[in-house]
N, C-alpha and C positions, 0 to 999 in steps of 0.2 A: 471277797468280791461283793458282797450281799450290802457288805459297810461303804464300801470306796461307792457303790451305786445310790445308795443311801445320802451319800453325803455330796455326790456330782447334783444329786437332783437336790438337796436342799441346796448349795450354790445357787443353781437353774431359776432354782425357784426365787433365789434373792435377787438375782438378775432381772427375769422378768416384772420382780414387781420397783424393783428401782426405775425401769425401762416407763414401767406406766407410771410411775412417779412422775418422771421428766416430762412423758408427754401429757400426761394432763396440769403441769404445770406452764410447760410452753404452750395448750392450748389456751389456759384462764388468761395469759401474759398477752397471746397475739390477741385473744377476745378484749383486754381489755384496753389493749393499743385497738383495733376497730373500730370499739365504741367512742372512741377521742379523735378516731379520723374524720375531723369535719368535710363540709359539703364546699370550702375555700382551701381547704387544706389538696383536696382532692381535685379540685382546677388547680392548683398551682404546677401539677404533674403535666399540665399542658403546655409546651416552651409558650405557645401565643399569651396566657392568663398570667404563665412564671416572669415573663419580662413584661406585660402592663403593667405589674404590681410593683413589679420593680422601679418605672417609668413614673406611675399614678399616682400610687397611695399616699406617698407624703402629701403630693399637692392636692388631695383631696384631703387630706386631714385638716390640713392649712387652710382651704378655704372653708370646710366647716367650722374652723377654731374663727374664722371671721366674720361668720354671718350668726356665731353663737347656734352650733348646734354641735347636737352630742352626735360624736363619730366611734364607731359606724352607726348608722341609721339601723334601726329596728325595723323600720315599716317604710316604705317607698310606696307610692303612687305617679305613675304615669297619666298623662296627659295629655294627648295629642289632636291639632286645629288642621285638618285638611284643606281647607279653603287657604287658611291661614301658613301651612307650613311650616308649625311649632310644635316641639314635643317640650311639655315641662313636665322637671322632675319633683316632684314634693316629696318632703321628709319625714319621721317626727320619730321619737324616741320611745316612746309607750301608748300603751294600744289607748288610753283615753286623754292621751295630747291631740292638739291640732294638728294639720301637716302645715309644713315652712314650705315655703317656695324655694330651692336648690340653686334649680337652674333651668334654661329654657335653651334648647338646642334648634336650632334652624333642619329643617327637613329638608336635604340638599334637592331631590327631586320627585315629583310627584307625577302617579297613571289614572287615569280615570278622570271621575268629574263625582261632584257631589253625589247623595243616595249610597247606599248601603250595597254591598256585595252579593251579589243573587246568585252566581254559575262561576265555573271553571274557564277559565280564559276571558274573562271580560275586563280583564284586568282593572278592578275598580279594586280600591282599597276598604276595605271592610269598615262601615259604621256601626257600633253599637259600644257593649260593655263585655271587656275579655281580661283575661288575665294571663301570665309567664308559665309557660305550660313547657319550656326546654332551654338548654343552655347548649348552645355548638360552639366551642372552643375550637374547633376545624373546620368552620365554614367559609364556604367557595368566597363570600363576602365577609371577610377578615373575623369577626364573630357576629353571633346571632342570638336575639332571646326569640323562642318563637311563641306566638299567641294559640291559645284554644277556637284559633278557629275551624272549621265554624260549631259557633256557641249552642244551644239547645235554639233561640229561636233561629238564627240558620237556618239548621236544618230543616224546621217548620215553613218557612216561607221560601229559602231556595231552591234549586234546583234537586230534583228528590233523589239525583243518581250520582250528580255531577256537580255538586256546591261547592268544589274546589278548595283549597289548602294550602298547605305551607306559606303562611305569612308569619312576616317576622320583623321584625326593628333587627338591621342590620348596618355595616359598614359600607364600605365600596361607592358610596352616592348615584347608585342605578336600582332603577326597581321595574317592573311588571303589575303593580298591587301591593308593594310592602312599605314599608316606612323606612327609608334609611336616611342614614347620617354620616357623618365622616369617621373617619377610624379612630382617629382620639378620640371623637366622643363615644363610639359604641364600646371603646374601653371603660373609659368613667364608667358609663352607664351599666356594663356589666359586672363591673370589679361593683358595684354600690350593690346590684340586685344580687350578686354573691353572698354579700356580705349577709344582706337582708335575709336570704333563705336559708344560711347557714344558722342564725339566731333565732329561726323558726316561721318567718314567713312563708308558707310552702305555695299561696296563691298573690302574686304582687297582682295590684289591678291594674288594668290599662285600660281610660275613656278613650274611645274615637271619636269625635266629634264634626260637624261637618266646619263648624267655623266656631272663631273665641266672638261669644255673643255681643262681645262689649263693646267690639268691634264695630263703628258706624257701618265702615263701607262694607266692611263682612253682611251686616243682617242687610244691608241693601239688598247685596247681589243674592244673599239665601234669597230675600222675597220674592226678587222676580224669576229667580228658579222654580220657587213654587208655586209659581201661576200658572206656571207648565206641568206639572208635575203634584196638584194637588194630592194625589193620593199618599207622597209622602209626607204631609203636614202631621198625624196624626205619631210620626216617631219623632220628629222633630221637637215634635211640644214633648215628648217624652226625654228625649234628649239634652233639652232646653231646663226642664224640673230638673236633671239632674247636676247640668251648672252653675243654676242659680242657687240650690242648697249647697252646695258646694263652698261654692263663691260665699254666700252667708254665714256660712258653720264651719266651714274648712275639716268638716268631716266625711265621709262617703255616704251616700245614701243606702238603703235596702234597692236591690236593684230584685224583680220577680217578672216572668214570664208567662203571657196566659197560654190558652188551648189555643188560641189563633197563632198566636208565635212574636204577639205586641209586647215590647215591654212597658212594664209597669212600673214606676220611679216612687218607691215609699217616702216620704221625708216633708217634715210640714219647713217651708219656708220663714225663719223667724221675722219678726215684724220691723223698721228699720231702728236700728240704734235710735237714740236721744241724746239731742245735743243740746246744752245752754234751757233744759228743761221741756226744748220743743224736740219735735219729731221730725231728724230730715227728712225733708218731701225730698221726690224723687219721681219723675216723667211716668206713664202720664197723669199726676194726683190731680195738678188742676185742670178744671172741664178747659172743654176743648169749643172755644169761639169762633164764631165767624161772623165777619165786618161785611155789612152790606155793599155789597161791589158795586151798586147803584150809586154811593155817598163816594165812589172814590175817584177823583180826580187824576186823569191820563194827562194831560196839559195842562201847566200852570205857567202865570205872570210871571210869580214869584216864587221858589221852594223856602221852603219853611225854615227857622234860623234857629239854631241851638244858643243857649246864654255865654254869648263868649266867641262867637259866630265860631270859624273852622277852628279856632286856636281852641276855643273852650273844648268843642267836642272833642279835639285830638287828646285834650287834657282826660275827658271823660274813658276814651278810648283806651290810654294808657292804663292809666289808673284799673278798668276793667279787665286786662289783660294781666294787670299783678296779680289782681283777688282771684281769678279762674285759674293759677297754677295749682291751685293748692288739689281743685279737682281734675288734674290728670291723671291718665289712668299711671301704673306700676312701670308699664311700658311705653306708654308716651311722653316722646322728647319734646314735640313741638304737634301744633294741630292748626290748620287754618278753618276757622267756623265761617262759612256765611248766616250770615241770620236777617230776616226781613222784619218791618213792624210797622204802624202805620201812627202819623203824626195826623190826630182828626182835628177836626175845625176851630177848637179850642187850645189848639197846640201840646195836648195830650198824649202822651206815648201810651200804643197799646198794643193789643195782638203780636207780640213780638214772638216770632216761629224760627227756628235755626233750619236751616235746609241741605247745609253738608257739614259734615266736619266734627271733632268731638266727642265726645260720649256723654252717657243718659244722665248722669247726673249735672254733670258740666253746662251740657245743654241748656238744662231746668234753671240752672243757675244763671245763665247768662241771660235766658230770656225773662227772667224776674226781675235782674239788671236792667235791664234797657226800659223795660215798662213802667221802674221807677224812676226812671230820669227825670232830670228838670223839664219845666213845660215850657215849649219851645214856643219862639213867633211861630204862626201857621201861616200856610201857604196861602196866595190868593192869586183867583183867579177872575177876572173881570170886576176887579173891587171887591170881590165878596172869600171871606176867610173859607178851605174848603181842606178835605182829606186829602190825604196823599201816601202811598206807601215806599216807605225805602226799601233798600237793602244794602248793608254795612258788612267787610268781611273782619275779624276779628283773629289775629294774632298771637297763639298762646304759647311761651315757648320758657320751658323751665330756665336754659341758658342767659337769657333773658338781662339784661342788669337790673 
């Protein structure tokens, strides 16, 4: 009896240790399937992410194989123009590449009004610098990336109880305060910031910005909002550093937060490229004149004649209108400029100012056009040659022939 017990428990014994054999081998096996369970792997468990991918990913591969970029994106940035209505998405492949320009998504509707988000139900959509703080593969609005809002200064300058929450770039094209888009797009856009976090991005950034500065009619209407509202100039300009380094370097700035809750935009602005050995100039480098409104003449005999009278200038016109495509912006198809200038008493073209239309470089460019023109017959007025100021609208349109 003493042997047959002897020998039940060495069996026992082989048993139990085969047992923990097994299971610490099924543990190292499922530890090491975990550690491979990526952060795309694990949305795809969601029918809404398993069938956008299904839907997406080729034609996103396909359009990054056309604009020459490495798929999937490593690094995404977000960018979005409230005034404007645009979310763009930039790309780039390693952390010391540029970002590419993607793509740029329409913001189907928009709550609030320009300025920054202070409280819970004022339904303003939040300006400043945030970044992808959630992914809802089951949101009420088809999916959702949600923002950190509200940021450190938030908190600092809003509402100290009630700063309110849950904003998010989503689908559905209805908002309260958030930023949405169409449902195709907030797939793309989710399957990319998948992609992005699953390779190790764990903060994608997101600019708010209240308008794309480039924009003529944008910084119009900012200005005169800010005549009302000067106390927001002071983020603005903040805001403003951080798209012009941008726009320059196509890299992110240091973005830092003081005790008051202002942000502060690190990043020195490089100086403008060199072209042809000279320095593009660029609005406002040359001083800024003004014509004695005394020398200018309201009624004339005669208006002043271009070389080649209306046939020449339309010639001039033309011609003007080829050279300025070159300076459109990325997104514009066409622009009409008004521009004014004044033909003085020697039939000199000068002071030539653009008043709609355009942008800042284009502008500078057209009005350095017109002020080198041929010198014109001048006006007169009771015999005597006198100033006179035009205004010419100008035509710029890439389709163009």
């Amino acid at each position: 009896m003493h042997i047959r017990c002897n020998a039940v428990h060495i069996v026992t014994m082989k048993l139990q240790l085969a047992i923990i054999f097994l299971m610490l081998s099924f543990g190292s096996r499922a530890q090491t399937s975990a550690t491979h369970f990526t952060f795309i792997e694990y949305q795809k468990s969601f029918p809404r992410i398993s069938e956008a991918l299904k839907r997406k990913e080729d034609t996103l591969m396909k359009q990054f194989q056309e604009k020459k970029l490495v798929w999937p994106a490593k690094y995404i940035y977000l960018r979005s123009f409230k005034y404007d209505s645009q979310l763009e998405v930039w790309v780039k492949a390693g952390m010391n590449e540029k970002y590419k320009l993607f793509k740029t998504y329409k913001v189907c509707a928009l709550a609030g009004s320009l300025g920054p988000k202070r409280m819970q139900g004022d339904y303003q959509v939040p300006e400043g610098f945030y970044y992808i703080n959630e992914f809802n593969p089951k949101s009420t609005y088809h999916l959702s990336l949600g923002l950190n809002y509200p940021n450190i200064s938030d908190r600092i300058l809003g509402d100290s109880l009630q700063p309110g929450g849950d904003i998010y770039i989503h689908g559905k094209c209805v908002t309260t305060g958030c930023i949405p888009i169409m449902d195709q797009q907030i797939e793309e856009l989710y399957i990319l910031a998948a992609h992005a976090k699953t390779q190790g991005q764990d903060f994608i950034p997101v600019h708010i910005l209240p308008i794309d500065f480039k924009n003529v009619r944008s910084t119009a209407y900012l200005n005169r909002y800010l005549k009302d509202f000067p106390e927001y100039v002071p983020m603005v300009n903040e805001l403003k550093h951080a798209y012009n380094y941008f726009e320059k370097t196509k890299k992110l700035p240091i973005i830092m937060v003081s005790q008051k809750g202002d942000y502060i935009v690190e990043g020195v602005i490089p100086p403008d490229p060199v072209k042809d050995n000279k320095p593009v100039r660029k609005s406002p480098a040359r001083p800024v004149k003004q014509f004695n409104q005394a020398e200018l003449a309201t009624v004339v005999d005669k208006l002043p004649v271009y070389p080649g009278g209306n046939e020449g200038f339309q010639i001039f016109l033309d011609q003007t209108s080829k050279e300025m495509i070159q300076y459109l912006g990325d997104e514009q198809q066409k622009t009409y400029v008004m521009i004014e200038f004044i033909i003085d008493k020697e039939g000199k073209p000068a002071y030539a100012k653009v008043l709609k239309g355009g942008n800042e470089e284009l502008n500078d460019r057209l009005e350095e056009k017109f002020e080198k023109m041929s010198v014109w017959t001048p006006a007169v007025r009771t015999e005597k040659n006198v100033a006179i100021k035009l205004k010419q609208t100008v035509i710029i349109d890439k389709s163009a022939p």
